[in-house]
N, C-alpha and C positions, 0 to 999 in steps of 0.2 A: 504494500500500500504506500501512496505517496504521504512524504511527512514534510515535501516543500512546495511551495507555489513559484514557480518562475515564470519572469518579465523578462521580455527580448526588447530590449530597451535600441536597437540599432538604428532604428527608420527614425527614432528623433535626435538621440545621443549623438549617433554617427552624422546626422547631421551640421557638426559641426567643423566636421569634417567639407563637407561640400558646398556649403552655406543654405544646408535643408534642401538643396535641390535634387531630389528624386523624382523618377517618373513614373508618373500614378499606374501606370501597367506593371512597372517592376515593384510598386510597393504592395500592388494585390497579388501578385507572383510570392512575393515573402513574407509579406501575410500567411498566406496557404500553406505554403512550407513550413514558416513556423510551428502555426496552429498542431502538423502533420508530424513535427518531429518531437515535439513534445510540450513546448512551452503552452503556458496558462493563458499570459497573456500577452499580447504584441502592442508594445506603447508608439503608436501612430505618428502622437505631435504631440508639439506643445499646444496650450487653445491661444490664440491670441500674441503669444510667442514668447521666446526667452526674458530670464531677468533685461536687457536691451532687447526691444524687438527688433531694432535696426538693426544687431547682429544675426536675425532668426527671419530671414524677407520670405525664404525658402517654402514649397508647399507641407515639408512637414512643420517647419517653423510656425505654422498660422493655424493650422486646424482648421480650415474650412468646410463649411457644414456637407458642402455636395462629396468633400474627401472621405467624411468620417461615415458618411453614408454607401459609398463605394467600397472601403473596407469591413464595412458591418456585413455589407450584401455577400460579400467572399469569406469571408469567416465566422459569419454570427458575432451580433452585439456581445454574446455571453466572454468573447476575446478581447472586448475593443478598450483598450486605455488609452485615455491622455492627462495629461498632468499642466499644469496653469501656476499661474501666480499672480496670487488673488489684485494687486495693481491693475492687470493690464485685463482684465474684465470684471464686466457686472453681473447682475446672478442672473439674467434673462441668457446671458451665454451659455450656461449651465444648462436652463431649462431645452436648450435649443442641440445642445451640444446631445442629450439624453436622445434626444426626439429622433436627432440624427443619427444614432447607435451605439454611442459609446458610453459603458456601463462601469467600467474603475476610471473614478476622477483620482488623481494624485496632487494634492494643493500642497504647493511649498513653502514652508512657514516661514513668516516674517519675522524675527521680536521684535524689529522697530513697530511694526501696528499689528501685534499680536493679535487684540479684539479682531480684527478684519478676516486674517487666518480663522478663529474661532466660526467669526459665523459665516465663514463659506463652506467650513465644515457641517457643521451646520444645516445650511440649506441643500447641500448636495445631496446630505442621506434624506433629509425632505422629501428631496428630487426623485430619486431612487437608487442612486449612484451608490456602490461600494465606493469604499474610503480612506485612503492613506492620508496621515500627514507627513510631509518629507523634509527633515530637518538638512539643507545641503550645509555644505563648508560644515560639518560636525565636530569636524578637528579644531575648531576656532571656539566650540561652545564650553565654558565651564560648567563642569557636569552636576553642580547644585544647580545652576539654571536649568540645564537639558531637562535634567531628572524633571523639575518640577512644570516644565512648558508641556514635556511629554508625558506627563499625565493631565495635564489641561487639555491635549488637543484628544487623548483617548472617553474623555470624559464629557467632551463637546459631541463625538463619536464616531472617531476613527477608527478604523479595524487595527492596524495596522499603523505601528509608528518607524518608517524608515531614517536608519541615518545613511546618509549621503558622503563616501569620501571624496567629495568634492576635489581637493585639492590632490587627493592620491597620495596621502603624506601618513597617513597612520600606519600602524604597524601590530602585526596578529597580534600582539599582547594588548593594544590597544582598544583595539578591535573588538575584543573580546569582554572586555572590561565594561565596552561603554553599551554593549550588545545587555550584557548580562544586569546592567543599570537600568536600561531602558525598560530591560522585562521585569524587574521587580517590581518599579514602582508605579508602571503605564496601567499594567491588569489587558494590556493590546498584545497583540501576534507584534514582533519585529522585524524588519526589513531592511536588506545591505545594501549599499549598493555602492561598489567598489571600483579603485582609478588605477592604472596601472604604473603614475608614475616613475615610482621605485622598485615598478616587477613584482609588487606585494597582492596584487590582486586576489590571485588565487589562494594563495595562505593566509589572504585576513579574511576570505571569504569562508572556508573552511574552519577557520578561530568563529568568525562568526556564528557559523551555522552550528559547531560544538556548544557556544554559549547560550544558544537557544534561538536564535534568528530561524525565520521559518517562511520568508520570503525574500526571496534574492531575484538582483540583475543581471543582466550580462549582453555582450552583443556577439554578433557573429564578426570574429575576426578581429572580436575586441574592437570592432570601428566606433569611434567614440572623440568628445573631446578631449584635446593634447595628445597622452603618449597614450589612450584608449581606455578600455574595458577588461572586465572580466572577458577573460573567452571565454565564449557561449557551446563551441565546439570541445574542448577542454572540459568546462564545467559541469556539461549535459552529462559527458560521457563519464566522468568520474560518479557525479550522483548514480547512474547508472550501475559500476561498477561496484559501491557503497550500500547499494538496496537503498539510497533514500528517493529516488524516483521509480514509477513504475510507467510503461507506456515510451518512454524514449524510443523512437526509430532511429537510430545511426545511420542507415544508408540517406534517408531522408535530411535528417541534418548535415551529412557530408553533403548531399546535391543542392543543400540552401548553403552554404559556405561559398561553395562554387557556383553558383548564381551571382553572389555577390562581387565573388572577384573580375567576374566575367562583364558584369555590368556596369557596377560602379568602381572605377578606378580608385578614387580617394580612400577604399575601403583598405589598401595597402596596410599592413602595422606599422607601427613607428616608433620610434623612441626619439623624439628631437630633444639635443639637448638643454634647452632652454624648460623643457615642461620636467627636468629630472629635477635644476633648479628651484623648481615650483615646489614640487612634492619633498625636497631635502630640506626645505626653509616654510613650509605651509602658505603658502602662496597664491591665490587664485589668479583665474587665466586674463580678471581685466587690470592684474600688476604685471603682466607679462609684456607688455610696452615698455614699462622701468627696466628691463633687463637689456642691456646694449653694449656694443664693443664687443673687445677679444673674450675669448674665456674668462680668463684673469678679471676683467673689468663684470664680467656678467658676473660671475661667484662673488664677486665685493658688493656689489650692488644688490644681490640680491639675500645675503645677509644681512646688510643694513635694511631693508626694508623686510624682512625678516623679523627683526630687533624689536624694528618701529610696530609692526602688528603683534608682537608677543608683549609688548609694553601699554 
């Protein structure tokens, strides 16, 4: 029996990759595959678009209602996630986004207007929506705050309270620590979702899922932003291996890996190093600007500002 819920977070994540520009044929092509190789659920888009939406113009960046309807039509709603942030819409978005088939909202929490998080939580399960709240940059949270917001946002009525290695900078003991904090004091199911900046992916994923996490991410190819994702080919098959999934197709998931290589080029892996610097110093990717010059000048620069966010 399965003891985890997994998101193929690639058609948005990986969008940052390409600036969300996929083509609606190829994202009901991996959709289908997805669904087929074993994931829960395939996170579409952002609604309305990233924390910038000027960085998110793309068709998965927007979540347009005729999209979320065209992947509903090929997968079933009971698959269709997207995830938002509560700024860049109102709750008639919500009601429209439902309408048009997508059934896990994932709202990404604020603290600057916590209240506004709260009741978008709130109205989505109104709405009918399953419910994540998604703490991103995690690594930045002090964990008497986490602890006590993530039991606010479970309490408001999220299934599921995800933390987000955003910056790709924690490390399995970490990982594990703030997994096993979450689930004490939420009374919610926990959720990873992990960055590959320092090649940790996989091991804080597995820390996590040891501590009790019981919903994970990942993409295909780890396409994602910076140095990527969990790999989703990697991750499937070990749960497989491990009895914590049941239903995994591997020939299936290997012919959505190759799908993707074949179509979207940007989905290459990468390790640049400028995003190792991110995840060595907790860095998110709109300080990745501040990092300039030779090596030498990048690693100075991005310790000091480093400094400056740990102070």
């Amino acid at each position: 029996m399965s003891t985890l819920t997994n998101i193929d977070v690639t058609l948005r994540d990986g969008g940052y990759r390409n600036g969300f520009e996929f083509d609606v044929d190829y994202t009901r092509r991996h959709a289908e595959l997805s669904v087929r190789s074993g994931f829960d659920w395939v996170e579409i888009s952002y609604l309305k678009g990233s924390f910038d939406p000027s960085l998110s113009p793309g068709l998965t960046g927007r979540g347009d209602l005729w999209y979320i309807s065209a992947i509903a039509d090929t997968i079933g709603p009971e698959h269709v996630c997207i995830i938002l942030h509560p700024k860049n819409v109102v709750p008639a978005d919500l009601v429209d986004a439902y309408d048009a088939g997508a059934r896990l909202a994932r709202i990404c929490v604020s603290s600057r207007d916590f209240d506004t998080t709260l009741e978008y939580i709130r109205e989505a399960r109104r709405i009918g929506f399953r419910v994540t709240a998604n703490f991103t940059r995690v690594s930045r949270y002090d964990p008497r705050e986490l602890a006590h917001l993530a039991h606010a946002t479970a309490q408001a009525g999220a299934e599921v309270v995800y933390l987000a290695d955003s910056n790709g900078s924690l490390t399995p003991r970490q990982s594990a620590r703030l997994v096993g904090l979450v689930d004490q004091v939420s009374g919610a199911e926990v959720g990873f979702h992990a960055h590959n900046n320092l090649g940790l992916a996989m091991s804080n994923a597995v820390a996590a899922t040891d501590a009790g996490a019981t919903w994970i991410d990942s993409s295909v190819q780890g396409m994602g932003k910076g140095a990527g994702n969990l790999v989703a080919e990697q991750w499937l098959t070990h749960c497989e291996r491990e009895q914590l999934l049941s239903g995994v197709s591997l020939p299936v998931l290997l012919d959505l890996s190759v799908s993707l290589r074949a179509n979207v080029k940007e989905s290459a892996p990468l390790v640049p190093e400028t995003d190792l610097l991110l995840g060595h110093f907790d860095l998110s990717i709109e300080e990745r600007h501040e990092i300039s010059g030779d090596h030498r000048a990048q690693v100075e620069a991005a310790r000091r500002i480093g400094k400056k966010v740990v102070a």
